[in-house]
Each structure stands twice: as structure tokens, then as C-alpha cells.
C-alpha positions as CSV (number, residue, x, y, z in Angstrom):
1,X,0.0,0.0,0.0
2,X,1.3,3.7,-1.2
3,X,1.3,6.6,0.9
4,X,-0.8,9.3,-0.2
5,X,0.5,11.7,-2.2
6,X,-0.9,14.9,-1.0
7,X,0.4,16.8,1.9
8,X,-1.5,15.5,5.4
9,X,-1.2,16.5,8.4
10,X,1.0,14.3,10.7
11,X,-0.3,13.6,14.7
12,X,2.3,14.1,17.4
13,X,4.7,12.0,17.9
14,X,2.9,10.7,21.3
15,X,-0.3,10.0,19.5
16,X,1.2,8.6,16.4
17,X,3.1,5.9,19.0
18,X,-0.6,5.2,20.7
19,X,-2.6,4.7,17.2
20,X,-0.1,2.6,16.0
21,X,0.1,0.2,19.0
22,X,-3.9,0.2,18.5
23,X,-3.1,-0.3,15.2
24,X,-1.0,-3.7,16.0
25,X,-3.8,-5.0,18.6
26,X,-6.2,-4.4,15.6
27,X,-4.4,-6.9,13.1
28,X,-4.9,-9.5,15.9
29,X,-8.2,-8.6,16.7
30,X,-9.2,-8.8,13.1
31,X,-7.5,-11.9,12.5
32,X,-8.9,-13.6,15.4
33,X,-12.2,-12.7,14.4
34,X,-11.8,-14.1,10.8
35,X,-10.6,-17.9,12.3
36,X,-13.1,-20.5,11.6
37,X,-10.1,-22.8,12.4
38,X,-9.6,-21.6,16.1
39,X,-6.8,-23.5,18.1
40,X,-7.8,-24.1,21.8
41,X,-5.0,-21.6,23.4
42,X,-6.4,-18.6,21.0
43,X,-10.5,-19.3,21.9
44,X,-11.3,-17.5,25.1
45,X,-10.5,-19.4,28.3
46,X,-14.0,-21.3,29.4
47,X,-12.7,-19.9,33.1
48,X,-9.8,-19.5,35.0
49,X,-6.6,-19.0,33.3
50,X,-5.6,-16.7,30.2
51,X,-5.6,-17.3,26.1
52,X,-4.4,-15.0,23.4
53,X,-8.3,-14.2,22.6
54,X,-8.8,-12.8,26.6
55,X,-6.1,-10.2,26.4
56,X,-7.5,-8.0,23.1
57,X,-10.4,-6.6,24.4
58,X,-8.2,-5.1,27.7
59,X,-5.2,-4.5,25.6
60,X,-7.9,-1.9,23.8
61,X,-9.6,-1.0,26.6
62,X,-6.0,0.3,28.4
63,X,-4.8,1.8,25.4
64,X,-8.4,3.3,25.4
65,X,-7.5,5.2,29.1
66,X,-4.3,6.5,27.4
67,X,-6.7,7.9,24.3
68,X,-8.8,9.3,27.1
69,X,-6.3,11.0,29.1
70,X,-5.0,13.1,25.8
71,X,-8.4,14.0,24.9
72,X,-8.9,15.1,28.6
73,X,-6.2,16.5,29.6
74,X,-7.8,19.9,29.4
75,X,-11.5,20.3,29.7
76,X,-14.4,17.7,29.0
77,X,-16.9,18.5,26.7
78,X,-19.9,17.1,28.7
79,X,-22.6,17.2,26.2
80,X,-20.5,15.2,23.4
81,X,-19.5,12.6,26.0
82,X,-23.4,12.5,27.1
83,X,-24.2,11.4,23.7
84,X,-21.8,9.2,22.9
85,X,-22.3,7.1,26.2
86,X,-25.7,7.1,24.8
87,X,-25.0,6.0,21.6
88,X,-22.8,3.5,22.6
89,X,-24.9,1.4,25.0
90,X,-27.5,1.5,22.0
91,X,-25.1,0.3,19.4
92,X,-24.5,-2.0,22.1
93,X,-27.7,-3.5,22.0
94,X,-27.8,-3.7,18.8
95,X,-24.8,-5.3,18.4
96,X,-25.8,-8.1,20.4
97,X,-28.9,-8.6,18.8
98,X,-26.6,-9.0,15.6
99,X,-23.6,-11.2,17.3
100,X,-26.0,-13.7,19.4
101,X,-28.7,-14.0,16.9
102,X,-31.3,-12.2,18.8
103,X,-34.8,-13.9,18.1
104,X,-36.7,-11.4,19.6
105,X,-36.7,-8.8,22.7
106,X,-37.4,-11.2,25.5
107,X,-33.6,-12.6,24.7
108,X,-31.8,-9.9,24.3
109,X,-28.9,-9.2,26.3
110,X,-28.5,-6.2,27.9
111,X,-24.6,-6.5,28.7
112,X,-22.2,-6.2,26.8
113,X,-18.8,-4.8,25.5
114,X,-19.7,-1.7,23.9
115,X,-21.9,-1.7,27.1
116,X,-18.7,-2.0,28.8
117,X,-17.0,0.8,26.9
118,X,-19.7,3.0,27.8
119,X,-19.5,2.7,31.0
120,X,-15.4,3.2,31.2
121,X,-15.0,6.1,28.9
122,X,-18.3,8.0,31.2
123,X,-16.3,6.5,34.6
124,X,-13.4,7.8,33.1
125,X,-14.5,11.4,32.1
126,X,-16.2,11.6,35.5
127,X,-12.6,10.8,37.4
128,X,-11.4,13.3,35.0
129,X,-13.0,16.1,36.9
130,X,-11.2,15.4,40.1
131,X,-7.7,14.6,38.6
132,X,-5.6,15.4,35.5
133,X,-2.7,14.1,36.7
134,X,-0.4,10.5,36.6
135,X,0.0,10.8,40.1
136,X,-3.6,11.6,40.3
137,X,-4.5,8.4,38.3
138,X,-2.0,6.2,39.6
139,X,-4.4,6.5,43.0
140,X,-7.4,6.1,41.3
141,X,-5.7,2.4,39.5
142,X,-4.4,1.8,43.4
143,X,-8.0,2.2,44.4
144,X,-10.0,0.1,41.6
145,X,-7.0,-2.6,42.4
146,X,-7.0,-2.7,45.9
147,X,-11.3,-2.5,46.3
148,X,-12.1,-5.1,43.5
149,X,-9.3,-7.4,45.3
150,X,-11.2,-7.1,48.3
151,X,-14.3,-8.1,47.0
152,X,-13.1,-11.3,45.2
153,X,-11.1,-12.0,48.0
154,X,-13.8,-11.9,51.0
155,X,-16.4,-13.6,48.1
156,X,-13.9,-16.4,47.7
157,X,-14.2,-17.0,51.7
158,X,-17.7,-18.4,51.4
159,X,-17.2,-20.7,48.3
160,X,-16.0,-23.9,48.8
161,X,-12.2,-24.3,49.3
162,X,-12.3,-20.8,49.4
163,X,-12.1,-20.9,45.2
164,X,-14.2,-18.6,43.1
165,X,-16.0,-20.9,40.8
166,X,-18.8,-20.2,37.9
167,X,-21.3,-21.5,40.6
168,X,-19.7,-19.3,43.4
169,X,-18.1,-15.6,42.4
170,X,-19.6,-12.4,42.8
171,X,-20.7,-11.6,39.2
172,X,-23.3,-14.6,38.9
173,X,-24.8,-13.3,42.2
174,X,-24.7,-9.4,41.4
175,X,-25.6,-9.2,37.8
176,X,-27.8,-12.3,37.5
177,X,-29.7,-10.5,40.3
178,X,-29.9,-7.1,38.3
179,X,-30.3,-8.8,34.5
180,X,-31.2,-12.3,34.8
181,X,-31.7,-13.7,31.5
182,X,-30.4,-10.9,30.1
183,X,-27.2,-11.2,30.8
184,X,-24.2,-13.4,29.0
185,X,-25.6,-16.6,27.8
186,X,-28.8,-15.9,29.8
187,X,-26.9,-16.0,32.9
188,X,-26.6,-20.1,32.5
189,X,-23.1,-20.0,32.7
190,X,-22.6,-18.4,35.9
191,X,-21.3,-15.1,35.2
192,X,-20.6,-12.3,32.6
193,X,-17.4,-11.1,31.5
194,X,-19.2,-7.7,30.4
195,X,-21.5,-7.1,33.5
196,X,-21.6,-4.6,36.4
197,X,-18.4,-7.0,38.5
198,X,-16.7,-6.8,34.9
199,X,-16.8,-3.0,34.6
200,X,-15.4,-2.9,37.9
201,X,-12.1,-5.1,36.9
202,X,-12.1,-3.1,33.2
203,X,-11.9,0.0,35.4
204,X,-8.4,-0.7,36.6
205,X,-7.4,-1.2,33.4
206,X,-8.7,2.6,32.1
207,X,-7.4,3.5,34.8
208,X,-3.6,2.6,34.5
209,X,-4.2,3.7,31.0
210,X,-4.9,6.7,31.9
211,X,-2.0,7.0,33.9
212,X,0.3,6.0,31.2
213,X,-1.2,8.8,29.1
214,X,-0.8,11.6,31.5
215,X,2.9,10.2,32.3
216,X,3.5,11.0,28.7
217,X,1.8,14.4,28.5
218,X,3.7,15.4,32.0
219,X,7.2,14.1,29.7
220,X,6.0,15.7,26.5
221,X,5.5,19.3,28.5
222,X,8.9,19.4,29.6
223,X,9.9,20.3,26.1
224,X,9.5,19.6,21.8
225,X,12.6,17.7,22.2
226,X,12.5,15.8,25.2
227,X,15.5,12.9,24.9
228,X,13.5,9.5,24.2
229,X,15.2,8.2,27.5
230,X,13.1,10.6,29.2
231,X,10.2,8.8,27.6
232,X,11.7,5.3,27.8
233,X,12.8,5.4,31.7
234,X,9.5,6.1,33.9
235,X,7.3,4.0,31.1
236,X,9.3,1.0,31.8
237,X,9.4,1.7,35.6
238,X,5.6,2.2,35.9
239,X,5.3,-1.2,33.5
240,X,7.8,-2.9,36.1
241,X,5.1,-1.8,38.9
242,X,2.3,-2.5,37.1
243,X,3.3,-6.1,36.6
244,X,4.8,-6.4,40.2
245,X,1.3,-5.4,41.5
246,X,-0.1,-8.1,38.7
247,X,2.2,-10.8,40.5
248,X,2.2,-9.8,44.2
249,X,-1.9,-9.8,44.8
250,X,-2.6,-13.3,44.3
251,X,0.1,-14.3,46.6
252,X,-0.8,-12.1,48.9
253,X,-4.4,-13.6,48.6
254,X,-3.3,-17.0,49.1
255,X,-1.4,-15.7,52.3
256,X,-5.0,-15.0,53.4
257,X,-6.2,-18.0,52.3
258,X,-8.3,-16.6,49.7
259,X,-8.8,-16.7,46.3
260,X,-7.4,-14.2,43.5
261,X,-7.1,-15.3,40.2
262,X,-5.3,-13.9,37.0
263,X,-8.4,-14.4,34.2
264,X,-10.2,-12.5,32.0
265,X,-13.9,-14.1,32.7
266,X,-14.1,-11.6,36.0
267,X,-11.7,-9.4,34.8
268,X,-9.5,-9.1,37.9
269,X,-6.9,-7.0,39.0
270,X,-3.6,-9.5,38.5
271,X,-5.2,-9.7,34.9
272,X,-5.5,-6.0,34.4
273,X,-2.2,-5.0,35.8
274,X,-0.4,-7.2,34.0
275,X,-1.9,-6.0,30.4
276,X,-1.4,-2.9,31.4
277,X,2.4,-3.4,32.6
278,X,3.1,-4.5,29.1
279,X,0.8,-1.7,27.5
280,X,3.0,0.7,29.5
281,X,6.5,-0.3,28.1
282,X,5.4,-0.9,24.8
283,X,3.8,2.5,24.8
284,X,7.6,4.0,26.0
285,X,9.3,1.8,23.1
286,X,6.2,2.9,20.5
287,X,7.6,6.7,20.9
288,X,10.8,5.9,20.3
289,X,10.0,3.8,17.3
290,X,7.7,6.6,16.3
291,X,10.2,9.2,16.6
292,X,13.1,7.2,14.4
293,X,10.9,6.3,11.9
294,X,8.3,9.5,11.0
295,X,11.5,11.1,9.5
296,X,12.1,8.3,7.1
297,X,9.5,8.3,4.5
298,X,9.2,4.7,3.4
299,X,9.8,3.6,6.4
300,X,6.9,5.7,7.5
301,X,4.7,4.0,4.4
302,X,5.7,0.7,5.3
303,X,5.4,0.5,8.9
304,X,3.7,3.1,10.5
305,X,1.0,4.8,7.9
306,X,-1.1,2.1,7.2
307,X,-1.4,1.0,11.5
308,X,-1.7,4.9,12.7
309,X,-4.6,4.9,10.1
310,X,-6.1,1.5,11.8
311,X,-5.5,3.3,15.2
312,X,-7.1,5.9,14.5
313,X,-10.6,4.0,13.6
314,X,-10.1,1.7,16.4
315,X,-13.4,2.0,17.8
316,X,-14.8,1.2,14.3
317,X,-12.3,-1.6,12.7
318,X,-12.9,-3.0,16.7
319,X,-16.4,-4.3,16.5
320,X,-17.1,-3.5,13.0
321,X,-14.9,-6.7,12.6
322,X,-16.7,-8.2,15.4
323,X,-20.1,-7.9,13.7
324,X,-19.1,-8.7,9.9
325,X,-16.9,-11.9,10.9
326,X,-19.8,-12.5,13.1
327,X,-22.7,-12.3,9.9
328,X,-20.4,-14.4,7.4
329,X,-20.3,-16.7,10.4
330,X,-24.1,-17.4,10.1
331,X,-25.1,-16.0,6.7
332,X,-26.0,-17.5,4.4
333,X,-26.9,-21.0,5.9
334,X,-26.6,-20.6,10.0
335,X,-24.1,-20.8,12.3
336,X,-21.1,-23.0,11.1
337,X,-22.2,-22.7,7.3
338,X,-21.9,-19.2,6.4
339,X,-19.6,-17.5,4.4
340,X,-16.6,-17.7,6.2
341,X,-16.6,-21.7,6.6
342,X,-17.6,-22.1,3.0
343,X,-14.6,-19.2,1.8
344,X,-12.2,-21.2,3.8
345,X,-13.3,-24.8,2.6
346,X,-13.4,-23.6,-1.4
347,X,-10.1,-22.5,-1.3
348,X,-8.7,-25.9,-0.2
349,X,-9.8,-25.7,3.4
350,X,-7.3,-26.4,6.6
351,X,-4.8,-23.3,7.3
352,X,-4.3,-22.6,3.5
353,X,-7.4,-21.4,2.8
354,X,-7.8,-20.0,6.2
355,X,-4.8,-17.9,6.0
356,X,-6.1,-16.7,2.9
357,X,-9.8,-15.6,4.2
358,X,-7.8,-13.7,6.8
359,X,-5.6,-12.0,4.7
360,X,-8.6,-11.0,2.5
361,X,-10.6,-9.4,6.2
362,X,-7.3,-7.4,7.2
363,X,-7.0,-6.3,3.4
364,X,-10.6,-4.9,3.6
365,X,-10.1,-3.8,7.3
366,X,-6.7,-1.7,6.4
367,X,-8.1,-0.4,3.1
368,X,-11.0,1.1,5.0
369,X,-9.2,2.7,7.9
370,X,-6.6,4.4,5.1
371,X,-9.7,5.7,2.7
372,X,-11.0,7.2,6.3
373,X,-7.7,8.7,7.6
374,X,-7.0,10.6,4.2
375,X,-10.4,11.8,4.4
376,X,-10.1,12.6,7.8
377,X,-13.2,10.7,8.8
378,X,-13.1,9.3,12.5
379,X,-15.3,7.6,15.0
380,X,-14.3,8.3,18.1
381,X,-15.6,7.8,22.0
């Protein structure tokens, strides 16, 4: 893919460093979502433990907190952020109506992760008004960490052998209580990774986001040319804390004799701090990688363009991807005989014709995002 040839106007080096590592997540995210042939360690975990497919939706959600705290920084515009909450709990909806083959209202499910988003990017302007600062949002990640490790910790106290289990952990009590049915697989499984004790656990993750964004605005003030070390040092510090933290908590639980996983299904805090310890270096190695390669032009073209342009659609390549995979999934035919499985099984089937079908989605995915960023068209939350 060619750069454009007209002149356009080229984001700061800080924001060109975030959309790109959006723009990474993306490819994955994309690709993941075009797999009929899903290997077990890619497919979501069914419970504890982590897989490759658990740690996309927080990687964006983090990098989400960083977006936020640049956009923030200054002032919130409260009627814009009003209506897109709004609209994205309805998108939401309909989304799922979409993705789980919604037969009519009585099944719908009112969680959800653009649900979810909603409910971290309003959390997130709201904590906003009190504090503008990493310090500032270092505290509130302490607090979201420390509070949701409580609460899984004294729940796993009255389960047996003090375990959280899908028949005993806080989110099958709490949001089956509030949604019933209308929660993740009509509440049968036990839990939702999307409900109210979700948002709690997502939360953390915003948060250190957050803080990683104003730790790069309180570097970037210091001066145009602030030496990449400068950038480098305190990212990879904060990452080292973040993952300490991600370690430290569930030994610390079992000291108690309680129970504090690292999974994605509750979205606790080990999980959270851990994506966003890695989040947090990569975002201090993305500047530096920004900042040697913007001056190169096809260098630029060939590595960074084409991803700043996915970053900066993130929201839309995100679930756009989720919904269209999720249509040639079913369509025509049902599920397991729609245009995806047929795709993959007329052009030889097994990983050939699989990597092929993938190739095609990212092909459509990247072409989009690029026809958007040289028009200068963006949805944003």
C-alpha cells in the first residue's frame, strides 16, 4: 500500500506511538475474528486462566485510558461525551442482537462490551473532573486494584475451598440478580465477563491507562525535544510496577487463604495489571519507534501509515470486525455454514485457505481505515 501523495497533516509523535500500537492490537483482533479454524489456546479461556483471545479486548480498553487521558487533559466536553455514552450502550444492544442472533426482545442481552465501553469512557470522564494528573490516576488504579481485590477475595471465603468458581463468584450473584436472562448466555453459565463486577475489573485497566497517558503528556510538557530516554525510563518503571502489583496480589491472597485469580472471565486485578504493565512499556518503546521512523519516508509507508490509520478508527475496525466476521459466520446457511466456513473450505480448506480468508478481512479492514484517515473521517468515544 502507497502513501498518499498529498500533503497531510501528521499527529504528534505521542499520538502517532498510541494509534499505531492500537493499530497492532487491531491486526490481531481482526485476525482472530476471521478464524473458523480456532486452536484451543487462541478461543477464550471457558474460566480461570488466560488465552491469546482474553487479552485483546483489555489490551484496547487500556490503550483506550491513554486515548482518554489526551483527549482530557484539558476540559471535558460534557454534552459530546453525554451522547456518545448514549449511543454506545444503543449500538450496544444492537450489536448483540446481531452477534447472538437475537430472536426477539425477550432474549436480548442487555450487557455487553460496547456496554462495557460506555461505561469506562463516562467513569473515566467523570474521574477526570477530580484529577488530571499520573500521580492523580496512579491512585485512582491503586484504588479500583486494591477495592475489586477485596471483593473477590472476601467472596472467595464463602465458596468452597475458598475458590471462586462459575457457581460461586460475585458476578453470577450481582448481575444475574440485576439482568437475569439478560445477561451473558442468559446468565446459565454463571457469570458475565461484560456485567456490572466486569466494569469494575475493566476499570483498573482505564485507569492505568490513563496514567500512562498523562505520564506521557507530563514528559511531553517538559519540552518539543524531550530525549527519548526521558520517555523510555518512567514507562518502563511504571510497567515494572504494574506487573509487580499483577504478581504480588494473588500471593498475597493465598497468604490470606483466599482466592485471586489472574483471568479475563471476572476481569481481575492480577489480569488487568499485567496487560497494562506490558501496555505501559510498549507505549515508551512505540515513541521511540515513532520518533526514528516518522523522519524516514518509506519507512513511515511501510510501517507506521497504514497501523496509525487502523489506530485511528479503532473503535470502528474493533467491533465492525466483530459484527461482519460474526454475519459471514451465520449467513447464508446458519451458524457453522456461512460465508466464512464455505470461503475457507473452497479455497482448499485447513490453514491454507484460512490464512487466505484472513488475509482477504485485514486487506478490507486496512483499506478502509486508510480511505477514512485521508479523508479525515473518524469515530471516536
Amino acid at each position: 500500500m502507497t502513501a498518499p501523495t498529498t500533503t497531510r497533516t501528521r499527529p504528534t509523535t505521542r499520538i502517532a506511538a498510541l494509534d499505531w500500537l492500537r493499530g497492532i492490537m487491531l491486526v490481531a483482533s481482526v485476525a482472530i475474528n476471521s478464524m473458523v479454524i480456532v486452536p484451543p489456546s487462541v478461543h477464550h479461556s471457558p474460566w480461570d486462566g488466560v488465552h491469546l483471545e482474553d487479552v485483546i479486548f483489555p489490551i484496547f480498553v487500556t490503550l483506550s485510558g491513554c486515548g482518554l487521558a489526551f483527549a482530557l487533559s484539558r476540559r471535558t466536553d460534557w454534552v459530546r461525551f453525554a451522547r456518545r455514552v448514549l449511543v454506545l450502550f444503543g449500538l450496544g444492544l444492537v450489536y448483540n442482537w446481531v452477534v447472538d442472533g437475537t430472536q426477539s426482545l425477550g432474549d436480548l442481552r442487555v450487557t455487553g462490551v460496547l456496554q462495557l465501553y460506555a461505561a469506562v469512557v463516562l467513569l473515566t470522564a467523570l474521574g477526570h473532573q477530580l484529577t488530571r494528573t499520573w500521580r492523580g490516576w496512579l491512585g485512582w488504579t491503586a484504588f479500583y486494584a486494591l477495592t475489586y481485590s477485596a471483593l473477590l477475595m472476601w467472596w472467595s471465603t464463602r465458596c468452597p475451598d475458598a475458590v471462586l468458581t462459575r457457581e460461586c463468584n460475585p458476578s453470577g450473584a450481582i448481575d444475574g440478580a440485576i439482568f437475569g436472562s439478560h445477561m451473558y448466555a442468559g446468565g446459565l453459565l454463571g457469570h458475565d465477563p461484560e456485567g456490572l463486577v466486569a466494569i469494575y475489573g475493566a476499570m483498573v485497566s482505564v485507569a492505568a491507562g490513563a496514567t500512562v497517558g498523562h505520564l506521557v503528556l507530563a514528559i511531553h510538557r517538559r519540552g518539543p525535544e524531550v530525549p527519548l530516554r526521558r520517555y523510555v525510563g518512567p514507562l518502563t518503571v511504571l510497567g515494572a510496577g504494574f506487573l509487580a502489583a499483577a504478581w504480588l496480589l494473588p500471593r498475597f491472597a493465598e497468604l490470606l487463604g483466599t482466592d485471586l485469580p489472574t483471568m479475563k472471565r471476572l476481569w481481575t486485578p492480577p489480569f488487568a495489571l499485567a496487560i497494562a504493565g506490558g501496555v505501559a512499556i510498549a507505549m515508551g518503546i512505540a515513541v521511540v519507534v515513532t520518533r526514528k521512523i516518522e523522519s524516514r519516508p518509506v519507512l513511515d509507508t511501510a510501517f507506521l501509515y497504514w497501523l496509525v490509520a487502523l489506530g485511528r478508527n479503532s473503535l470502528l475496525v474493533y467491533f465492525g470486525s466483530h459484527v461482519l466476521s460474526s454475519l459471514l459466520r451465520r449467513y447464508p446457511g446458519g451458524p457453522g455454514e456461512g460465508v466464512l466456513f464455505s470461503a475457507v473450505a473452497a479455497l482448499g480448506g485447513g490453514w491454507p485457505g484460512q490464512l487466505v480468508v484472513t488475509a482477504c478481512l485485514l486487506l478490507f479492514w486496512v483499506t478502509l481505515a486508510v480511505v477514512l484517515h485521508r479523508r479525515k473521517i473518524y469515530l471516536t468515544a
